[in-house]
C-alpha positions, 0 to 999 in steps of 0.5 A: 500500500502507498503512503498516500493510500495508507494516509487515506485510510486513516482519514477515512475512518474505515475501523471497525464502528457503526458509525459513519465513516469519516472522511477529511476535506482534502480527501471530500475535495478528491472524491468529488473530482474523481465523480466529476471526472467519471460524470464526463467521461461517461455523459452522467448529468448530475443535476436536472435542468430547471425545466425538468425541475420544475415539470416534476414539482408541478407534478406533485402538487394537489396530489390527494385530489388527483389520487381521489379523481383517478379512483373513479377508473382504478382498482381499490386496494386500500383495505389490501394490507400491504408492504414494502421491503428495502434496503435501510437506506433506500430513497424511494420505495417503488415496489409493494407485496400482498399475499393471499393463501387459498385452498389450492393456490396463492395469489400474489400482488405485485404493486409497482410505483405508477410513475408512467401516470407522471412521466410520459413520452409528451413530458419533459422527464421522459426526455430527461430519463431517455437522456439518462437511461437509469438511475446511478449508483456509486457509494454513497452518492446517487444519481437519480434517472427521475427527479427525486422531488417527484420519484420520494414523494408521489410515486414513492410507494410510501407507507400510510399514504394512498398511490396510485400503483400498477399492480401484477396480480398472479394467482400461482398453483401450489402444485406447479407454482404456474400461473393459474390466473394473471391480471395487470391493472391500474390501481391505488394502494395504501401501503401499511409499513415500510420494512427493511431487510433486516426488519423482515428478517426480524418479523420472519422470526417473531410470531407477534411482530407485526406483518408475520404470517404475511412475510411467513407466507410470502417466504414460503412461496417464494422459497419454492420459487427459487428452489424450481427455479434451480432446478431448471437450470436458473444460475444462482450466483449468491446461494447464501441470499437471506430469506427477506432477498429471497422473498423480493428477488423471486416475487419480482422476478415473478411479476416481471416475468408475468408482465413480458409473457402477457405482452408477447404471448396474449396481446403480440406487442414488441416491448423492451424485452431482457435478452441474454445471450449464452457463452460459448461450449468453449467459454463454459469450459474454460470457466469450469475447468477454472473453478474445478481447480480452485482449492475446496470446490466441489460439484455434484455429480448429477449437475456436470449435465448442465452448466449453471447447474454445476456452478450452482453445485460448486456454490453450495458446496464449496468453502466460504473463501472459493465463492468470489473465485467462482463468481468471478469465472463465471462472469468473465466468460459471461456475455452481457444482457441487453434490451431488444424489442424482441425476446428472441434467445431468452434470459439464459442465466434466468433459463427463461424463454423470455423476460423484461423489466417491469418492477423498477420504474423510479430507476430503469428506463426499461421499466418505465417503457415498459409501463407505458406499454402495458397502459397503452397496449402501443409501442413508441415508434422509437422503440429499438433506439431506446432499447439501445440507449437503454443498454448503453447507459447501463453499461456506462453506469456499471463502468463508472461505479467499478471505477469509482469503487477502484478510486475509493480502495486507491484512497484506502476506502472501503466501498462496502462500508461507506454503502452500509453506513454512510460517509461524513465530511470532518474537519480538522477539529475531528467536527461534522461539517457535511454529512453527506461526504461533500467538500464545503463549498468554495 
């Protein structure tokens, strides 16, 4: 490690603590540059035009009346009980859960922010989020596809507040986990918690917490979600994803899923499908013969079949310290998914024949298309440039973060810290001067 890198470190504060990192002004000063220079690089807008600016604050004026109007052409969901589960510092809540157990099946809620009531083609957003593409996230500093004073607050799926949402309702059979009936519908929700995902960890446990037998049975179904989807071939590269992950990633992927197939099987309509190709024999190979020689790896031997199975396989049986060695070969010889107008060739890591992005409106282009679609039963006349803009954006969005992260560990920061517990700005007295991580203004 350099001086310099172990100067920073200090500064950074990066010892073992629950607090927020802490970070000097000299080290502030660099962290913005390098993000300016990332900003640049890549065509990343930080702040938002005054036009958009104002579009979306207009927007979330008289928005109780708006929601009472629109009840007249929606579905109630009110008395529904539901809840949202994210990450402890999420800024946005854009995706609800309800759950119902019936004699031969369960009927799952997907309620999604209906941000496309907001945000349309004849819109300056929509402009303002082409131009971006999704959402930006590099440690500690985000950089919003929509306005945050439109996507926290009306479209935001918070609790005790009615919203208008775009609801996925899917009645599952218990006995092939298919859909037995599948209905996507405008509607108006009115959230009753806000969960984290350690809350629901804690509510999974606690019989009298509030929301248990909910997040039990939601857990339930979606655990045999995952384990089918194993089973046909699904690659799982995080086999140690905690129940609350679990219930999310498989309820959404669910609902995703659901929305594409409708789109393409029921109603024929080209859409902003998520096409990923499969590596080569030569690839999986060279990947397998990789993890097969990393020290305490072992495959079972009815997956060498097939080859996500046997990732899947040296993943759960595999000691704790060859997981990132896997994981690694796998994505180095794995090909890059991108949005197309057409689902020709499936998912291949999901194993599914076709799929989209639908659950993610506040922070994907590709959701948001995607909503406009389902509403209008039309397709924009730019559709395949927008699938491309799309993919190029999230390619530069993944490009900038991991040279971010590259930056903060050559200033001795830990990415994964400052994600967790946030970064603050101190002087030299050791005093809070920003709480965000910012230089204090020139």
């Amino acid at each position: 490690m350099s001086n310099n890198a172990q100067q920073s470190q200090s500064e950074a504060g990066t010892a073992a603590g629950q607090g927020p990192v802490e970070i000097s002004v000299d080290l502030a000063r660099r962290l913005q540059e390098k993000r300016e220079e990332l900003f640049e690089e890549f065509g990343i807008r930080d702040a938002f035009p005054p036009a958009v600016r104002q579009e979306a604050k207009a927007r979330t004026e008289d928005v109780n009346e708006e929601i009472q109007d629109e009840l007249d052409s929606r579905t109630d969901l009110r008395e529904l009980t539901t809840w949202t589960t994210d990450p402890v510092d999420a800024q946005d809540f854009d995706d609800a859960l309800s759950i119902r157990e019936n004699d031969e099946t369960y009927t799952l809620w997907v309620h999604i922010a209906d941000v496309s009531h907001y945000v349309h083609p004849d819109s300056e957003m929509w402009t303002e989020a082409v131009e971006r593409g999704n959402t930006v996230y590099l440690p500690a500093y985000t950089i919003h596809m929509l306005p945050p004073v439109l996507a926290e607050t009306v479209c935001s799926l918070v609790p005790e507040k009615d919203r208008l949402a775009h609801t996925v309702e899917m009645e599952i059979s218990k006995e092939t986990l298919s859909f037995e009936e599948l209905d996507i519908y405008k509607s108006v929700i009115h959230s009753d918690a806000r969960l984290t995902y350690t809350e629901c960890e804690t509510h999974l446990e606690d019989s009298n917490a509030e929301l248990h037998a909910e997040n039990k049975l939601a857990y339930e179904l979606a655990d045999q979600l995952h384990e089918q989807r194993k089973a046909d071939g699904s690659l799982v590269l995080n086999p140690s994803r905690d129940r609350a992950h679990t219930i999310i990633e498989e309820c959404m992927l669910k609902a995703n899923k659901a929305v594409t197939h409708e789109l393409m099987w029921n109603r024929g309509v080209e859409a902003m499908y998520r096409v990923h190709p499969q590596p080569t024999p030569t690839q999986w190979d060279e990947a397998l013969r990789e993890i097969t020689e990393l020290d305490g790896v072992e495959i079972s031997s009815t997956a060498w079949d097939e080859p996500r199975k046997a990732v899947n396989s040296a993943l759960e049986n595999s000691k704790p310290r060859a997981l990132d060695k896997i994981q690694r070969a796998v994505l180095k010889v794995m090909p890059r998914a991108k949005y197309m107008n057409d689902p020709f060739g499936g998912h291949y890591a999901l194993n599914f024949d076709i799929y989209g992005h639908f659950t993610s409106p506040i922070r994907r282009l590709s959701d948001l298309i995607n909503h406009w679609i389902v509403h209008e039963n039309a397709v924009p006349e730019d559709l395949i440039g927008l699938c491309d803009r799309a993919s190029e954006r999230q390619k530069d969005a993944e490009t900038a973060e991991r040279l971010y992260k590259q930056f903060l560990e050559e200033q001795g920061i830990d990415p994964y810290a400052i994600n967790n517990r946030g970064v603050v700005t101190i002087d030299d007295a050791g005093d809070i001067i920003d709480d965000e991580g910012l230089p204090p203004n020139e």
